[in-house]
C-alpha positions in Angstrom: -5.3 16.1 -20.7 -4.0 16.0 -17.1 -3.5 12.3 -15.5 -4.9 12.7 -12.2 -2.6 12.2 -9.5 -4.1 8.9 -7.8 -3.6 7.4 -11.0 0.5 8.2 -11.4 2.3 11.0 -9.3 4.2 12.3 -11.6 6.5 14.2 -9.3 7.3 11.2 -7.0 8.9 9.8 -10.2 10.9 12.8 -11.0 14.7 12.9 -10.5 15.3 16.4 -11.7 12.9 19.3 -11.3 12.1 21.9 -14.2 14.2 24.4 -12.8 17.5 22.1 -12.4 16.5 20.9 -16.1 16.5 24.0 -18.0 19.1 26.2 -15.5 21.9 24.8 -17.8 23.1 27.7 -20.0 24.3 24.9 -22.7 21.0 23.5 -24.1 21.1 23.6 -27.7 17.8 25.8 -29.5 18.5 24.2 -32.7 20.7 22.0 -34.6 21.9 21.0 -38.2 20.3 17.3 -38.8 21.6 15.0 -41.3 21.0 11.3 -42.0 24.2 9.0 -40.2 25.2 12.0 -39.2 27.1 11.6 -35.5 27.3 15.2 -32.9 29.0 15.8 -29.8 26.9 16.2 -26.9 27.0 20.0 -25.7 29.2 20.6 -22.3 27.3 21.5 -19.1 24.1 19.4 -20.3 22.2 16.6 -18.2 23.2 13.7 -20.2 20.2 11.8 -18.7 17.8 14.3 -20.1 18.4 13.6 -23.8 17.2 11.7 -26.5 20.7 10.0 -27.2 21.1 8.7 -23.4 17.4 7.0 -23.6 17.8 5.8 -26.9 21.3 3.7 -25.9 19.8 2.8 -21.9 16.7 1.2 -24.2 18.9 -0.3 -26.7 16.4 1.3 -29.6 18.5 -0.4 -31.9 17.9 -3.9 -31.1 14.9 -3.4 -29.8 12.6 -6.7 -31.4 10.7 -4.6 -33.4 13.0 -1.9 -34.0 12.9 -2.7 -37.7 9.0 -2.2 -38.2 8.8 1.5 -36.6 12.3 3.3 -36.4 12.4 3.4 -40.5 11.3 7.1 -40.9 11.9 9.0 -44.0 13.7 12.3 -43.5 11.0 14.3 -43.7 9.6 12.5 -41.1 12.4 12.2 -39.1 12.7 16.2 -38.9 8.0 16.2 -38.2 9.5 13.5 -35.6 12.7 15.6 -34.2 10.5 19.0 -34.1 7.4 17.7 -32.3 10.1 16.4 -29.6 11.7 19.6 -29.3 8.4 21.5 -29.0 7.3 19.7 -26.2 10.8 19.9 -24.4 11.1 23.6 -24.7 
């Protein structure tokens, strides 16, 4: 479903385009997840653009209901992790 433009221009909101998103030869295709487990960021990557950077500017954490939805099970976790990545890519 598109959201017509009237109601939110997308691009005005933008601060990098597609192109200068995905030109940088260093985005990961896959990764090894494990619960707690802590990963480098990749070199050459748009910090801004990852999962990691919104989770710490949003304070996820300590968000007031952070304890009623961010308890996933690891099976969920990885349905959660690949949906994200499919709609990145």
């Amino acid at each position: 479903m598109l959201i017509p433009e009237e109601l939110f221009n997308w691009e005005s909101h933008m601060k990098f385009s597609r192109d200068e998103s995905l030109k940088q030869p260093s985005w990961p295709t896959t990764a090894v997840f494990a619960e707690d487990m802590t990963t480098l960021a990749p070199e050459n990557i748009i910090k801004e653009l990852t999962i990691q950077h919104w989770f710490d500017k949003n304070n996820v954490l300590n968000h007031p209901n952070a304890n009623a939805f961010l308890h996933l099970s690891r099976i969920n976790l990885r349905l959660l992790l690949k949906a994200i990545q499919t709609k990145i890519i």
